[in-house]
Every structure is written in structure tokens, then in C-alpha cells.
C-alpha positions in Angstrom: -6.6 -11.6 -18.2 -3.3 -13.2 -19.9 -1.5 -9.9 -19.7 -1.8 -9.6 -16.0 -1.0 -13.5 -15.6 2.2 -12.3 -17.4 2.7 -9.4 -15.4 2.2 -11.3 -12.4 4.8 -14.1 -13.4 7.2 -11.6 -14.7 7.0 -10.2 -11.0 7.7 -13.5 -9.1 10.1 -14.1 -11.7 11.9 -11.0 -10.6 11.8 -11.2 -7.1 13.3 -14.6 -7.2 16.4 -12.9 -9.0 17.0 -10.8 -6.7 20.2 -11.4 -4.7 19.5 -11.9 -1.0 20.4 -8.6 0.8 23.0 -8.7 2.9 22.5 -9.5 7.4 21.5 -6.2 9.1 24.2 -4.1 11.0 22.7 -5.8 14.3 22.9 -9.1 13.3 26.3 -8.5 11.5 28.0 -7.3 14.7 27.0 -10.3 17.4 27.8 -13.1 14.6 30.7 -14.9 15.0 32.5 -12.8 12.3 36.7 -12.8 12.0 36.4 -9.3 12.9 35.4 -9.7 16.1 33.6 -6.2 16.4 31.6 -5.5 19.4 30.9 -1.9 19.3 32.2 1.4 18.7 34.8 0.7 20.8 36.3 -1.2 19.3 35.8 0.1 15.9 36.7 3.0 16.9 40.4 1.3 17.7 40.6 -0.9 14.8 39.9 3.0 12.5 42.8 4.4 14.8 45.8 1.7 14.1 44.5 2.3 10.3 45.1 6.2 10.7 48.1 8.2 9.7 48.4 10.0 13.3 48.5 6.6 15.0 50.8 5.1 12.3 53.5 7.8 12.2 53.4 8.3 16.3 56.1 6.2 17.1 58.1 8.2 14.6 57.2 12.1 16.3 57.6 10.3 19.6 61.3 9.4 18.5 62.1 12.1 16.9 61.0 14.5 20.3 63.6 12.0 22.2 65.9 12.7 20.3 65.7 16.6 20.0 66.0 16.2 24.0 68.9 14.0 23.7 70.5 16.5 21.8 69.7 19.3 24.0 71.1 17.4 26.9 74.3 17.8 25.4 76.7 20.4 26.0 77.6 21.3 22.8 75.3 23.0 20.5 75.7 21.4 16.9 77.9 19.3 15.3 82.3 19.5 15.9 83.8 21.0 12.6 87.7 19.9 11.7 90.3 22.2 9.6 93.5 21.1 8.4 96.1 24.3 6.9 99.6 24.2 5.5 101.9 27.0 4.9 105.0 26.9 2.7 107.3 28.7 0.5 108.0 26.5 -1.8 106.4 28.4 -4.8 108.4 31.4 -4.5 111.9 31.6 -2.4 112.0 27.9 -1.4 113.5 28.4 1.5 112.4 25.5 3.7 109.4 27.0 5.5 106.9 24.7 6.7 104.0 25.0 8.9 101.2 22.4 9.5 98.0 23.5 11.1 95.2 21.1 12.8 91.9 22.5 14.6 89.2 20.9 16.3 86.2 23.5 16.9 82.8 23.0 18.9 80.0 24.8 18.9 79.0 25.5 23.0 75.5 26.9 24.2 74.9 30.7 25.1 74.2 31.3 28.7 70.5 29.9 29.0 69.4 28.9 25.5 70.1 24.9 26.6 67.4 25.4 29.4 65.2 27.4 27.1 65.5 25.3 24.3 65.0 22.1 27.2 61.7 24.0 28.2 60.4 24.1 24.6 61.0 20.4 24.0 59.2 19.9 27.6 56.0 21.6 25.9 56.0 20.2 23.2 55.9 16.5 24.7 53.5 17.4 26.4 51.4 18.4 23.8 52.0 15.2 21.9 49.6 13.1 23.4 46.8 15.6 23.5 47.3 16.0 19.7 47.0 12.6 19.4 43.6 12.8 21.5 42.4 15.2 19.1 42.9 13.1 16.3 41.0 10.2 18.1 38.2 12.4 18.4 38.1 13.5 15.2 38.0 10.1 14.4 35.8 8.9 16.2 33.1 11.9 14.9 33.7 10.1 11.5 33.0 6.7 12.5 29.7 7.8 14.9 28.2 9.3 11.3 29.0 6.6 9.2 27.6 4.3 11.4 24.4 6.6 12.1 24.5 6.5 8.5 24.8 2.4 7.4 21.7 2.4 10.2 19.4 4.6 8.3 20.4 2.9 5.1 20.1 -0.5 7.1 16.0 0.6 8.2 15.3 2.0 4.8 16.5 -1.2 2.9 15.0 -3.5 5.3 11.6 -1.6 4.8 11.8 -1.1 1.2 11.4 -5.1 1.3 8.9 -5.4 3.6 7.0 -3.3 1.0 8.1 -5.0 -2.0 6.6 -8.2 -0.2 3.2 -6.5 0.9 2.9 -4.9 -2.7 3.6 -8.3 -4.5 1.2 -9.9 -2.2 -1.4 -7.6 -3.1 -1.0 -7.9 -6.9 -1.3 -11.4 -5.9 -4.8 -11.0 -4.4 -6.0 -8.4 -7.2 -5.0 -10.9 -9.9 -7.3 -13.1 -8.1 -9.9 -10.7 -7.8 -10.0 -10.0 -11.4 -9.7 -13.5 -12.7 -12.5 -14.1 -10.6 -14.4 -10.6 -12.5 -14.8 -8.7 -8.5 -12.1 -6.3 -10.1 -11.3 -4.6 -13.0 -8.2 -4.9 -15.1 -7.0 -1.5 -14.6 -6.6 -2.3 -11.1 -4.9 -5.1 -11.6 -2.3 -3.4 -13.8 -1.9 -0.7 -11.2 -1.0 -3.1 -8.9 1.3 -5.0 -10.9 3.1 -1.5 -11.7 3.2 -0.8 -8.1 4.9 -4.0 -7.0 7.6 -3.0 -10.0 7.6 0.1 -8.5 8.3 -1.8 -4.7 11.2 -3.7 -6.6 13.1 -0.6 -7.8 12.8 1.0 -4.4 14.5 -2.1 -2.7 17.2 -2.7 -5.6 18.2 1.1 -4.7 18.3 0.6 -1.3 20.3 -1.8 -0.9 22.5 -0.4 -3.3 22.4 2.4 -0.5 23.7 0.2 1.6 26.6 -1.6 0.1 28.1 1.9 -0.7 28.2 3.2 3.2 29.2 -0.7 4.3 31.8 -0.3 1.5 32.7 3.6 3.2 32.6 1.5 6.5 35.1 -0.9 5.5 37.6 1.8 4.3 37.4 3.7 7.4 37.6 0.7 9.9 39.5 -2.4 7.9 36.3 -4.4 9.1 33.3 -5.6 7.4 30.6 -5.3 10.1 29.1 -2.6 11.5 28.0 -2.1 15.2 24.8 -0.7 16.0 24.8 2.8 17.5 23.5 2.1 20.8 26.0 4.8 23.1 24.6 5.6 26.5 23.3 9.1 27.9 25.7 11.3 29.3 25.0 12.8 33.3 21.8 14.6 33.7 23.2 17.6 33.2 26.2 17.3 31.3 28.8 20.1 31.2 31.9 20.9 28.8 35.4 20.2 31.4 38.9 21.5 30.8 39.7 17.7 29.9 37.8 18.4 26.4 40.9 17.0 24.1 39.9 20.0 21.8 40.9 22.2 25.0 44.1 20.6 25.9 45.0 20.0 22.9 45.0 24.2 22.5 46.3 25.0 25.8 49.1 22.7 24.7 49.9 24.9 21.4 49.6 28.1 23.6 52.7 26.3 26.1 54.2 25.5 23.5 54.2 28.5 22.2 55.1 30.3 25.1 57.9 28.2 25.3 59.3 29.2 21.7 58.7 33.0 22.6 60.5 32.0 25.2 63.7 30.5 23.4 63.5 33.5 20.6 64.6 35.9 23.4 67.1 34.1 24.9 68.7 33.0 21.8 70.0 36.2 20.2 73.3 35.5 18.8 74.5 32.2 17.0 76.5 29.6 18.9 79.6 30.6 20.5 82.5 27.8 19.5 85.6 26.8 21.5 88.4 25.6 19.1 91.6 23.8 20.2 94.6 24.0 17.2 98.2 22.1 17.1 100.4 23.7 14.9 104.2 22.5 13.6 106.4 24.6 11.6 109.9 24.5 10.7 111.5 28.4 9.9 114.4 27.2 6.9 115.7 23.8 5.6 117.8 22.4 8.6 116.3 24.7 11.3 114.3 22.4 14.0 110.9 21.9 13.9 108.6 23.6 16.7 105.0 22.6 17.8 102.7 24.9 19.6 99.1 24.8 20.8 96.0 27.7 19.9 93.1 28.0 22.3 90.1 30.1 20.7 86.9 31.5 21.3 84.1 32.4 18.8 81.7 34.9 20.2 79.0 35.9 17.4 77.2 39.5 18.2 73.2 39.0 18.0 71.9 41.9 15.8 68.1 43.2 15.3 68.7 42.1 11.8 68.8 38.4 13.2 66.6 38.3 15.9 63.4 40.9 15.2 61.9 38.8 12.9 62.4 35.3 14.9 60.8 37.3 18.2 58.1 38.8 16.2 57.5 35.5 14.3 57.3 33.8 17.7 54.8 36.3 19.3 52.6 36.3 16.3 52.3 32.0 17.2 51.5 32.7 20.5 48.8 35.2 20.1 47.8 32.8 16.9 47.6 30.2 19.7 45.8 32.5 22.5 43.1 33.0 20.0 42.4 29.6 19.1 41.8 28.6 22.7 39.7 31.5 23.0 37.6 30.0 20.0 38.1 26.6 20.5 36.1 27.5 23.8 33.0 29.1 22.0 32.8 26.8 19.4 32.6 23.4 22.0 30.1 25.9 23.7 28.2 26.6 20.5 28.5 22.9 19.7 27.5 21.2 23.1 24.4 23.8 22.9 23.3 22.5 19.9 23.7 19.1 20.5 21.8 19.5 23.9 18.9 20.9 21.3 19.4 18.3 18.5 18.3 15.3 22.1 15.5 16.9 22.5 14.1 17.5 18.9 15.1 13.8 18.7 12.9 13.0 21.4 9.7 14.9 20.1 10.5 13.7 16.7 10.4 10.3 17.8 7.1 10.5 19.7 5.4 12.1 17.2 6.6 10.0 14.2 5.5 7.0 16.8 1.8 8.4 17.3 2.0 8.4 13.5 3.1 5.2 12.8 0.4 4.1 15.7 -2.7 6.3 13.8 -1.3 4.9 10.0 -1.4 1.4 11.5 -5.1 1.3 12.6 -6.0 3.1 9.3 -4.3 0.4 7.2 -6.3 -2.0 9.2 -9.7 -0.6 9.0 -8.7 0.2 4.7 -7.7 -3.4 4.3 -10.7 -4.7 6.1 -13.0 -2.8 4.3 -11.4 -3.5 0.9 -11.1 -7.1 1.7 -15.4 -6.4 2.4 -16.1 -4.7 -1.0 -16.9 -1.8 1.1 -13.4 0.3 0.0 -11.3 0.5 -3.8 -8.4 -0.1 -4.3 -6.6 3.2 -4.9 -7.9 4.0 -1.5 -6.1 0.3 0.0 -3.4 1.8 -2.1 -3.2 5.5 0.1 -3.7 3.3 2.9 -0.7 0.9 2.4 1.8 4.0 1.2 1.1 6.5 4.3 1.7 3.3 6.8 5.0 2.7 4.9 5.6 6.1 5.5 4.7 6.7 8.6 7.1 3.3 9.7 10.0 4.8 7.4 9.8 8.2 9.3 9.8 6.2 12.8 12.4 4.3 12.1 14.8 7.1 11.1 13.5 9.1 14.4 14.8 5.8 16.0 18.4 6.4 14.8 18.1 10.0 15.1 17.5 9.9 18.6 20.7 7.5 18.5 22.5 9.9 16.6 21.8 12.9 18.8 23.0 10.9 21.2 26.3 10.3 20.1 26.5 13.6 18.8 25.9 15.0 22.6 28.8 12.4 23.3 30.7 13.8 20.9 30.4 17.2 21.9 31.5 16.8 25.3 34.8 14.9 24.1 33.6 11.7 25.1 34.9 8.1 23.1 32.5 5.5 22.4 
């Protein structure tokens, strides 16, 4: 009798050191928290000014305006300067002198400005469906964590639901065998059981912090909004505005658009030079000043431009492919998704019967050891398999949330 007393305080004593577990995810997201979270949403846009692509897109959108600017101009490169003097002065010394200044710019071949003009085109316009890519991506990482802190967020608030219901029960056999209607055995089983109940919720919430902490990394914010996205259509189909699509039919222009360049460009740029030169013949002879005109016109060899035209082909039917798999894979993926709703759906009827059947067992178990008419390893069954049966419906709960956001996903859709 006084070691189960002891066991019995030692358990109260440990449950009321336990630090109180953090607000669920629900509660969390519609208290007046400084992060003002909503929903996905608007997770999903606090995660996106935290990203690299969104941080460094005001930079590639710069640095695009100002390859055009450069291609708007009609010279190709930057203006060189040479300065020359010729004299005699280490040999004869006869008073010869000539000074020598030229000014040379680089000009465009016949249609490599255009060509060049077309490839900077395509690649602007394959900027921003980059940039929707990346969102996308993003926002498959955020819809798993959050499915994630939910399950963690059921399975901790259930481990203390049974922590309570098992101390609460070593509680009632500690009566029962101070009062000699049980034996001590069972009161030491359910001592150990409600130790047991405390481990289980110490790791669960453990659980927890560590995917709010994963939260908090991704997003900047502390709370988490429950994963509560609606259905797509009835029958929902994969469009050409998929950002995984356009953001390949945008490498494949671009692409195009560098093949493009590669055979129009096939010699280096031709340059236009402009000289002043002043020489004097002899000492005392008059100084005279003339003026050169030149044109540079560089010959394209197969030595220069094979490689860059093969190099350029090999992108494009690098980039032709990818569409081509792109396509299967959303296919493959929107298939499966479809598949993952509805094994969510049975999943969570079934693990609801369950729940229902493990509910009126516990009842009629409890009753009937409450009676005298049942023992207590049989309450005990009793008491796991409806914690088990609740655990498995809860997770069906968020699975069926997490299929659909996966079908969301699949179709290119944002929170």
C-alpha cells in the first residue's frame, strides 16, 4: 500500500512539472499574434520575401535592363583609344616627328543587334515564370510542413488526453486497492502505465517544437495556420498555365533565341576607327596633320563558330526534352494526387467507423470494470485500442487535408 501511495504522488508530482504545452496551430493562427498570419496565404508570402529568388529579383531584373540598354546601342562593346609616336632621334636625329591619335568603336554585324535584342526579349519573358516556379516550389515546402506541425499538433494533443485518462485511472485503482477490491499488481501496472502516458506526451511535444521551430525558419513567423485549402473543380485538369510548363516553354524560347544569335553571329565585331596624325619630315620643315578613316572586318571561321552553334543546339534540344518531361511528370503527378483524395477519403471513413466501434467498446469495458464484472488488463486493451483508433482518425483527418493540398499542388495552384 505505501509503495503505490508513492507511486501515485510521484506521478502527480510529475505531471505538475510539466511545462504547459504550447496553443494548438488553430488557436495559434486566429490569436491576436504580431504575426498577423491568417493562412497559407499569407505564409506562403511572408516564406517568399525570406527566399533567395525573391531577394535577388530586383537584381536579375536590372541586370536584363541593362543587357537591353546595351543592345539598344549602336556600338557593340566598349571604344578603345591608342596614342603612337615616331621619331629618329635614337639614330640619325634628323628632326622627324610624327604623333599619332585613334579613336576605335566596335559596330554590330548586319543582324546580330536584332538577334541578340530577340534573345534578351526571351529571356524577360521567362523571368517571371521562373520566379513562379520558385513560388511553387515554395509553397510545396510550406503545404508539408504545415501538414506536418498538424499531425504533430493531434498526436501531442492526444498523447495528453491519455496521460490525463491514464493518471486518472491509477487514481481510481489506488483506490480500489486501498480499499482491498484490487490487487497490488494492478495498481503497479497502472502506475507504470500512467509513467508510460508521461513519456509519450514529453516526446510529443518535443515533436512539435522541432517542426514549429522548422516552421519558423521557413516562414520568419511563429504560428502556424491550419491546412484547411478548398477542393479544386469537379474534374480538375492540368492547363498550359502550370508555372512548371511555362516556366519550360520559356527555356525552350529562350533557347531558340540563342540558336538563334549563334548563327547570325559568326565573326567578331567589326570596328570603325577615326586617327589624327602630325608629323614634321626634318628640323625646320613645317609640320603637317592628316586624318585616317578605318575599317576592321574580322572573318568568322568554323574554328570560332562550330562549337558555339553546336553548344547552342544541344540547349535547345536539352530544353525541348524537358518540356516534353515536365509534361509527363505533372501528368504522373496530378494522377497520383487524384488517387492519394480518394485513399484519403476511404482512409478517413474507415478510421472514423473505427474510432465509432473503439468508443462503444471502451464504454461497455469501463462499465463493466467499474461493475466488477471485467479486470483490469482488459479496461487496459480497452482504453489503448480507443487511443488508437482516435490517433489513426485524427491523422486521416489531416491526410485528407493533405491530399488535398497535394491535388492543389499538382495542378500549380497557390494557397
Amino acid at each position: 500500500m505505501a509503495c503505490s501511495s508513492l507511486l501515485l504522488a510521484a506521478a502527480l508530482t510529475f505531471a505538475s512539472a510539466q511545462p504547459a504545452p504550447p496553443p494548438p496551430a488553430s488557436s495559434l493562427a486566429g490569436s491576436a499574434a504580431p504575426t498577423g498570419v491568417t493562412g497559407l496565404r499569407e505564409a506562403l508570402d511572408a516564406a517568399w520575401a525570406l527566399s533567395p529568388a525573391a531577394r535577388s529579383a530586383d537584381s536579375r531584373r536590372a541586370q536584363l535592363q541593362a543587357r537591353e540598354g546595351a543592345a539598344s546601342s549602336w556600338i557593340n562593346g566598349s571604344p578603345s583609344a591608342a596614342l603612337a609616336q615616331r621619331s629618329d632621334r635614337f639614330n640619325n636625329n634628323g628632326g622627324l616627328r610624327e604623333y599619332e591619335a585613334e579613336l576605335e568603336l566596335p559596330i554590330w554585324s548586319p543582324g546580330v543587334r536584332a538577334a541578340t535584342q530577340r534573345e534578351l526579349a526571351a529571356l524577360r519573358l521567362g523571368f517571371e515564370p521562373q520566379q513562379g516556379l520558385a513560388r511553387l516550389k515554395l509553397a510545396a515546402e510550406l503545404r508539408e510542413t504545415a501538414a506536418s506541425v498538424a499531425v504533430a499538433l493531434t498526436e501531442r494533443d492526444l498523447a495528453e488526453r491519455k496521460y490525463s485518462e491514464a493518471l486518472a485511472l491509477a487514481q481510481d485503482v489506488e483506490r480500489r486497492v486501498k480499499a482491498g477490491d484490487s490487487a497490488r499488481v494492478d495498481g503497479l501496472q497502472a502506475q507504470s502505465l500512467a509513467q508510460q502516458a508521461a513519456s509519450g506526451r514529453e516526446q510529443a511535444q518535443q515533436a512539435l517544437t522541432r517542426l514549429h521551430n522548422q516552421w519558423l525558419a521557413l516562414t520568419g513567423l511563429a504560428a502556424v495556420p491550419s491546412l484547411d485549402e478548398a477542393l479544386p473543380s469537379a474534374n480538375p485538369l492540368m492547363g498550359p498555365e502550370h508555372p512548371a510548363l511555362q516556366a519550360a516553354q520559356a527555356r525552350v524560347q529562350a533557347a531558340q533565341a540563342a540558336l538563334e544569335l549563334s548563327e547570325t553571329d559568326r565573326r567578331d565585331p567589326m570596328s570603325v576607327g577615326v586617327g589624327i596624325t602630325r608629323e614634321r619630315s626634318a628640323f625646320g620643315a613645317a609640320s603637317e596633320n592628316s586624318v585616317r578613316l578605318a575599317l576592321k572586318i574580322p572573318f568568322g571561321t568554323d574554328s570560332r563558330n562550330a562549337p558555339r552553334i553546336a553548344a547552342a543546339r544541344a540547349e535547345l534540344d536539352a530544353a525541348q526534352a524537358e518540356l516534353d518531361a515536365t509534361r509527363r511528370q505533372l501528368q504522373a503527378e496530378l494522377a497520383s494526387a487524384l488517387a492519394g483524395l480518394d485513399a484519403a477519403r476511404r482512409t478517413q471513413a474507415s478510421m472514423a467507423e473505427r474510432a465509432r466501434l473503439g468508443q462503444e467498446v471502451q464504454v461497455l469495458v469501463a462499465k463493466a470494470y467499474r461493475l466488477g464484472e471485467s479486470d483490469l488488463p482488459t479496461r487496459l486493451r480497452a482504453d489503448s485500442e480507443k487511443f488508437e483508433a482516435d490517433l489513426s482518425l485524427a491523422r486521416a483527418r489531416v491526410g485528407l487535408q493533405r491530399a488535398i493540398s497535394q491535388l492543389n499542388q499538382a495542378l500549380g495552384l497557390l494557397p
